[in-house]
N, C-alpha and C positions, 0 to 999 in steps of 0.2 A: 486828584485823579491820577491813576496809574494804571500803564499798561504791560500786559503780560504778553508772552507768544501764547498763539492759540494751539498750536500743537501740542504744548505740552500742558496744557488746563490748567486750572487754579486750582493751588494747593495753599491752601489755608496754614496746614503742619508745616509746608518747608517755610514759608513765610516766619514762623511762628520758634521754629526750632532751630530755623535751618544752618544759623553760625555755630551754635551749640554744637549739633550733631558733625558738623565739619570738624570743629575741634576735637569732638571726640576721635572722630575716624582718623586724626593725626597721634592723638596717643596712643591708638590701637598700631599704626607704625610703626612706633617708635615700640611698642612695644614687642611685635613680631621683627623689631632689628633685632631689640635684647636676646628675644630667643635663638636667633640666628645664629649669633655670638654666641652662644653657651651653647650652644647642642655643636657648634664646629668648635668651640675649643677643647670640648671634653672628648670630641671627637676625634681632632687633631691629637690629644695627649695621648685618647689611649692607641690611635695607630703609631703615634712613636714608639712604644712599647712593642713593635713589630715590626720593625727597621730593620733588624738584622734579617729576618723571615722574607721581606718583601725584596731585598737586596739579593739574599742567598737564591730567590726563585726569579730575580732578573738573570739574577750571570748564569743560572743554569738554563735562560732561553725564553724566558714568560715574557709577553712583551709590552712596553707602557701602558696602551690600552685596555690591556686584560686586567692588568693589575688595579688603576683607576675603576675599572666596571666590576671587580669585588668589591672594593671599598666604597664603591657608590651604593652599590646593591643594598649595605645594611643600610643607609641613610633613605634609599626608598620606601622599607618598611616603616619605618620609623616617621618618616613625613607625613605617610601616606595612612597610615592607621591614627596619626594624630589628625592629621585631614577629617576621616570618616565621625571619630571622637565631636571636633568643632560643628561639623556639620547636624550629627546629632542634636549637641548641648545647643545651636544659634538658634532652635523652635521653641525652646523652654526657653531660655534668653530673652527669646524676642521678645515673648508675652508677657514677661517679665518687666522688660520697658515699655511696653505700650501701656498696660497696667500704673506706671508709676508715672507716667505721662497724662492719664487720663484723668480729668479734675470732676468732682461730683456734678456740676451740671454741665461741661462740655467733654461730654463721649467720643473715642475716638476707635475709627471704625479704618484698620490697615489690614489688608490681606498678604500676613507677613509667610507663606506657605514659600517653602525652596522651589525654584523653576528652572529653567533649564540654565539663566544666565548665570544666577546664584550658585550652580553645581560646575559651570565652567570654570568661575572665578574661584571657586575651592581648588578643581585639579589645578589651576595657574596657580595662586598660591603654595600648592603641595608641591609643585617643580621647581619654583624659587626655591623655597626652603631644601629641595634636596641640592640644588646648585652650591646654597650659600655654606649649607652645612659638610655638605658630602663632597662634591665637584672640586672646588676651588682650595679644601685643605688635603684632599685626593692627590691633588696634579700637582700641587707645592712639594709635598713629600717623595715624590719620583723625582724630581730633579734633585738627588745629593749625588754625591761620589761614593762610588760604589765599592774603591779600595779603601776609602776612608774607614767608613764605616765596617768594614769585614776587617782592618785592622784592630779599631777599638770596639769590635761586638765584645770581647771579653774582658774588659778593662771598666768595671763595677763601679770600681772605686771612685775612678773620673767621672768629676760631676758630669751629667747630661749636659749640652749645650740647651738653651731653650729657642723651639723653633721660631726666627721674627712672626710670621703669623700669629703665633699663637702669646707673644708677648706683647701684641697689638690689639686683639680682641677685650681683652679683661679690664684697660680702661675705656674701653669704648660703652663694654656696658656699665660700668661705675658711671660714665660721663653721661648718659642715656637714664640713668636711675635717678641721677641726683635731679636730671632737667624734669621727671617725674614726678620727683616727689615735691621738689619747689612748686609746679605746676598746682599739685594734688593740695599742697598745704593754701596755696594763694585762693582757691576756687572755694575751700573749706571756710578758709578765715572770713573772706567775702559774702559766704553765705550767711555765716552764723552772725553776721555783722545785721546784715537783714534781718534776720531772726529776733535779733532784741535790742534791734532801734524800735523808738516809740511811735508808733504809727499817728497818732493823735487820737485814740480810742484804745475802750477797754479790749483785750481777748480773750481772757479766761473770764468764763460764763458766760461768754454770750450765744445766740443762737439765733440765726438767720432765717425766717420763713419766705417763701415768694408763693402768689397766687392773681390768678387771674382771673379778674371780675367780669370780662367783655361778655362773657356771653349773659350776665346775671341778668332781671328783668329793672332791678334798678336804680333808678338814675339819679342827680342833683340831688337834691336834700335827702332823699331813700336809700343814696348808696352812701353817704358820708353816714348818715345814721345806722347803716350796716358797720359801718369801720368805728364806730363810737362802739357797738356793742360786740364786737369782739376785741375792742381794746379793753374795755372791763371787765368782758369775760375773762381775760388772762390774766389782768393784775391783779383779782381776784382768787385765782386760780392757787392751789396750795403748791409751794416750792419755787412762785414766779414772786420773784423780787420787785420788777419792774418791767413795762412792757412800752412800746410804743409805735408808731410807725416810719415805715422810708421806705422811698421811692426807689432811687439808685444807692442799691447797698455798696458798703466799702470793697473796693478792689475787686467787683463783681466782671463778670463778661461784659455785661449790659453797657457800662460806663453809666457817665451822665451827659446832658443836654448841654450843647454849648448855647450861649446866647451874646446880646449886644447892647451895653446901659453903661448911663452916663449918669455924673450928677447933675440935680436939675442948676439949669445957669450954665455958665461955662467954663463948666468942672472937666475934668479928666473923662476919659471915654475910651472904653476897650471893648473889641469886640469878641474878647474871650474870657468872656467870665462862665462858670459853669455853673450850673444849674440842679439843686437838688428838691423833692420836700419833703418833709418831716412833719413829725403828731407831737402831742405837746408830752415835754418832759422827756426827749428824744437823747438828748443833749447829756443830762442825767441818767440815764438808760446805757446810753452809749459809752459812758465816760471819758466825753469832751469836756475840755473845762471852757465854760462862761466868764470873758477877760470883763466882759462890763454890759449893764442892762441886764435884762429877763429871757427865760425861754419862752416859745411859746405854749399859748392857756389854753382851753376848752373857751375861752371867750372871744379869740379871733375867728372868728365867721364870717361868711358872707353877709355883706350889710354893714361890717364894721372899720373902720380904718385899715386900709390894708398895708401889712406889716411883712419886714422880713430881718434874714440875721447875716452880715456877714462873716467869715473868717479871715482871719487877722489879715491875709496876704492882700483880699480884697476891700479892709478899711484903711489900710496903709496906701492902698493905689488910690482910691478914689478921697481920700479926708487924710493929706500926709502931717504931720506935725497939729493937728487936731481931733477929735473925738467924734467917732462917727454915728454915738445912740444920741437919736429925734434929728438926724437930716436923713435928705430924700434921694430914693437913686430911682431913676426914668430907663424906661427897656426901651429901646430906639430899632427895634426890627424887630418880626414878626408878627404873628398875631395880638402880641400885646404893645406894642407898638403906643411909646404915651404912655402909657401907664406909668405910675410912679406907684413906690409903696415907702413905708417911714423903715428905718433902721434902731429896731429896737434893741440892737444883743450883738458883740462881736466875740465871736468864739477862736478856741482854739485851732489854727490849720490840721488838716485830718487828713491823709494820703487815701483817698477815694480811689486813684487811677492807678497808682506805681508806688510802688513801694523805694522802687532807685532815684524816684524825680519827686523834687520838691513840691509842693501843695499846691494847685494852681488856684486863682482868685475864685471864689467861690458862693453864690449868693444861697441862701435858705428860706424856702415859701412854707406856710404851714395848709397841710391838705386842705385844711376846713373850708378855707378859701380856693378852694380848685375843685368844682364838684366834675364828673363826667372822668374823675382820674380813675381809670380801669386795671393799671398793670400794681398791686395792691403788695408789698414789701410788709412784713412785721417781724421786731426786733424783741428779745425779751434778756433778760438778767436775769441768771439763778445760779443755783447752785449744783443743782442737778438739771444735767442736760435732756434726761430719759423723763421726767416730769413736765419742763416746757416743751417738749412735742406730744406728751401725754395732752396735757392741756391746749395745745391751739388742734389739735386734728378735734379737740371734744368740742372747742369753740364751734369748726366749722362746720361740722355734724349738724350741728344747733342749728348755725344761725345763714349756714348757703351748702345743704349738703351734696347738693353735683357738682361743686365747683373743684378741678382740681385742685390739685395741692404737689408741689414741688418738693423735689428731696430736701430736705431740713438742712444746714447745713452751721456747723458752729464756727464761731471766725478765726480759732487756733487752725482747723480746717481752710478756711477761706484765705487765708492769710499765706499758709504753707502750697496751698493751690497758685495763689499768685506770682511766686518766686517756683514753678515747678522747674522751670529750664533751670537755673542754680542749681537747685538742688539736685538735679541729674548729672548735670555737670560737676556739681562737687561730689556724690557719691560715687559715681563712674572714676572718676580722676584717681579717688582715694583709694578703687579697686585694684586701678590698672596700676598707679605709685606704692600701695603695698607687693602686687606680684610682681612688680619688678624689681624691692629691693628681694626680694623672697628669692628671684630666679638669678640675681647676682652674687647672691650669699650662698646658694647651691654650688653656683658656678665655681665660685672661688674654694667655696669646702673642698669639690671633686680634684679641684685643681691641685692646689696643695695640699690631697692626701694623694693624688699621684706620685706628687715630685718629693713628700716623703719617703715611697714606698721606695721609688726611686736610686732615691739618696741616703736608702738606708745604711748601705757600708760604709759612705763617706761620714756621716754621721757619727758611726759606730766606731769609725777610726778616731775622728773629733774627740771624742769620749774617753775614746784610750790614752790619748796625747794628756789628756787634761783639762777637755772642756767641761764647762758645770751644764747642771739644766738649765740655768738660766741664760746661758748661753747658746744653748741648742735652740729655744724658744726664741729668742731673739731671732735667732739666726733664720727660722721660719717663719716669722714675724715682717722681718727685712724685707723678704719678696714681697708680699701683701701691702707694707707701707709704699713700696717702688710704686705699686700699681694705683693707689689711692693716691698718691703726690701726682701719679701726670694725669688720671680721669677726673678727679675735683676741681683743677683750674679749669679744664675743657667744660666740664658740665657747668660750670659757672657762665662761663663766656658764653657757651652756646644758651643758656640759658636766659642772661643778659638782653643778648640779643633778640630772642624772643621775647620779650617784655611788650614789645612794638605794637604784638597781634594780638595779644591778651588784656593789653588794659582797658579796652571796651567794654571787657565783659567781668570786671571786677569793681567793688562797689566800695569806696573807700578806704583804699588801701593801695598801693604803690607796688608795681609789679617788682620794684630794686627794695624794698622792704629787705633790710639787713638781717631782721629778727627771725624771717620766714626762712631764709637761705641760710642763716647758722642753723635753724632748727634742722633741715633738710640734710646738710653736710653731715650734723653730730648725730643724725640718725641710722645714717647709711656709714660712718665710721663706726659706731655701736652694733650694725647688723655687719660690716667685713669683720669687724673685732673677733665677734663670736664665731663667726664662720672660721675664721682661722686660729682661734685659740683648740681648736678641737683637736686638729692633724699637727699643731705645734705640740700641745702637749704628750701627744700618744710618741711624738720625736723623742721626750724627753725622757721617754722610757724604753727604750732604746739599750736592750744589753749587749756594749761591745763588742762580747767574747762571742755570744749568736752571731752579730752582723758582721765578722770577721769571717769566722768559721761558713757564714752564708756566701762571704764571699773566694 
């Protein structure tokens, strides 16, 4: 039993998403820091290329504020038309996610339209970013010396000093990319780890039916004889391998039935065993494997010994260190209450409920012996999936044709449905971890083709004295490697540190996984790499006698 506030109603989806979608809206921060940083440092670079301009029109009288409120001005454009952009592209976005969120039978019904909050929170947004980008590397740049600078405006040669802001930014996003992409790699590997662990059943070929018999006219022997002939029908049927029935499909909405059984005498007793049932040959169909005894036959029926199957985790609870085919387990609550039935078959554990959590104790009834059962599951084997829904909708034409019928669904489908939070989480992750090494490899191009352009006399003097290219290269190289030695250890650490809040939502695998975070580090040294082989090598060509004469 749990309780909500009632002001703010049940919400099924946050219940369902809600840590997910929290995490994501932390990488989307972390990734609107990134941008922050690159749009002010490129910012920053290229108003230093204006220093002598903005200096010359202080001392002739322009005053602090004015100066700050030009340089703001371009960064308002620039926020604010990237504002209008995001506000745009979050409507196609959105449907986008709800779409990929929405699983073949549970629809999901969000009225994701912009309102009035949604357009406030964009202007707030658009003013941060004009602060962070335009404001704050603005007002750094007025406080120099103003003879300083009108001294060395003409003196080329001497390297630029680089402004501390702006030598602070570019491991912050390296340190921010890296916590990124370890992030994106961790949610990835976790997924695919789900993906192709063995659930305890076949996926490829199988295909899911659900229908509901309640309202059909009939009952006990009439409706089991109903489900006998459209079990023939389809085994029957050309392209169906095998068909059979169940109750609670694997990893469906629905779940299954918990219940309460013991063995007869004074055996072990749990009141959570779950509950499934199945048609005969189910088992075979499925591609569960049978550890010992039989599946069930067309000959368990009402009237006959009533029989069931457990898997492995519930013959190990109830019969430990002995064999649990021909002893007897007793249902001790509800309606069956007393009841015992014999243990003819211990199967394979099968992940019915979660794909993350281990198999839980599991008993198996065969229909035949349950008449009055109305919510009617059928499973089939092929190899062509456009043929077994060919064949059960021709079954049910035949043999119930008001009856609905349920989207079909096949279990590579059902399966990929039940890990959907992962997968949005690892997709989303591996978005926002590629554009951030993308928007740091930008960052750092823009940068060190500045401080080439920059440095081009110094360079060109270098040249004349005797340096080679591959010393010019290096030598552009050098800044780039400065900034990857101190944002690598940060983004590690900070990364580390977050390990705390993610390992809840990673499915064997170790958030400090060595293997994930070299991958991560040698990814984003491969994307600075090329980012700054580009403005190194155009250094290396570099003629002297120009960058003299330029100077």
């Amino acid at each position: 039993l749990s309780l909500t506030p009632g002001r703010t109603g049940s919400s099924p989806l946050g219940e369902i998403y809600g840590r997910e979608l929290w995490t994501l809206q932390a990488l989307v921060g972390l990734l609107m820091i990134i941008c922050c940083a690159n749009l002010a440092s490129l910012e920053l670079s290229r108003t230093l290329n204006r220093q002598h301009e903005l200096v010359v029109r202080s001392a002739l009288g322009a005053g602090r504020l004015r100066l700050v409120r030009q340089l703001v001005a371009e960064s308002v454009i620039l926020a604010f038309a990237g504002a209008a952009a995001g506000f745009v592209l979050s409507r196609w976005m959105s449907s986008l996610l709800v779409g990929y969120i929405e699983q073949s039978d549970f629809p999901v019904f969000l009225d994701l339209r912009p309102d009035a909050a949604t357009f406030a929170a964009t202007i707030a947004l658009a003013t941060l970013t004009v602060i962070l980008t335009g404001a704050l590397p603005a007002l750094s740049l007025t406080r120099v010396d103003t003879e300083e600078v009108l001294r060395s405006g003409a003196q080329r040669t001497v390297a630029r000093k680089r402004h501390p802001l702006a030598a602070s930014l570019l491991p912050v996003q390296v340190a921010l990319s890296l916590l990124l992409a370890s992030l994106a790699l961790l949610f990835a590997t976790s997924t695919g780890k789900l993906l192709r662990m063995d659930p305890g059943f076949r996926v490829k070929g199988i295909t899911l039916f659900g229908v509901d018999f309640a309202r059909r006219p009939e009952k006990g022997e009439a409706q089991l004889d109903l489900y006998r002939r459209m079990l023939e029908a389809l085994r029957q049927a050309p392209g169906v391998e095998a068909a059979s029935f169940i109750a609670a499909r694997p990893l469906g909405e629905g779940g299954m039935d918990e219940s309460a059984a013991a063995v007869e005498g004074n055996g072990p007793e749990t009141k959570h065993l779950f509950e499934n049932v199945v048609g005969p040959e189910y088992f075979a169909t499925a591609g569960t494997k049978v550890l010992a005894g039989r599946e069930f036959s067309q000959f368990d029926r009402l009237g006959r010994t009533p029989v069931c199957i457990l898997n492995e985790t519930a013959a190990s609870f109830f019969f430990p260190r002995q064999g649990a085919v021909g002893k007897h387990v007793r249902s001790t609550e509800g309606d069956a209450k007393g009841d015992s039935c014999e243990v003819i078959a211990v199967v394979a554990d099968a992940k019915y409920l979660s794909l993350r959590e281990p198999a839980p104790p599991t008993i198996y009834y065969p229909y035949e012996q349950l008449p009055d059962f109305n919510w009617a599951g059928f499973i089939t084997r092929s190899h062509d999936t456009s043929a077994a829904v060919a064949a059960f909708k021709s079954a049910l034409r035949r043999f119930a044709p008001d009856t609905p019928l349920l989207p079909p669904i096949t279990m590579q489908r059902q399966l990929e449905d039940s890990i959907g939070k992962e997968r949005l989480t690892a997709a989303l992750s591996l978005f926002f971890g590629g554009l951030a090494l993308l928007l740091t490899s930008l960052g750092l191009y823009g940068l060190e083709s500045q401080r080439v352009a920059q440095r081009t006399a110094e360079i060109g003097l270098r040249m004349a004295l005797g340096a080679q290219g591959k010393d010019v290269h290096w030598f552009v190289l050098r800044e780039a490697a400065v900034v990857f030695a101190i944002g690598v250890p940060i983004g590690l650490a900070v990364t580390f540190a977050a390990s705390h809040f993610i390992a809840s939502l990673l499915y064997e695998i170790s958030p400090l996984d060595p293997r994930i975070h070299l991958v991560a580090v040698m990814t984003l040294l491969g994307a600075g790499l090329l980012a700054s082989s580009i403005p190194a090598r155009r250094a290396m060509n570099v003629d002297p006698m120009v960058a003299m004469r330029y100077e």
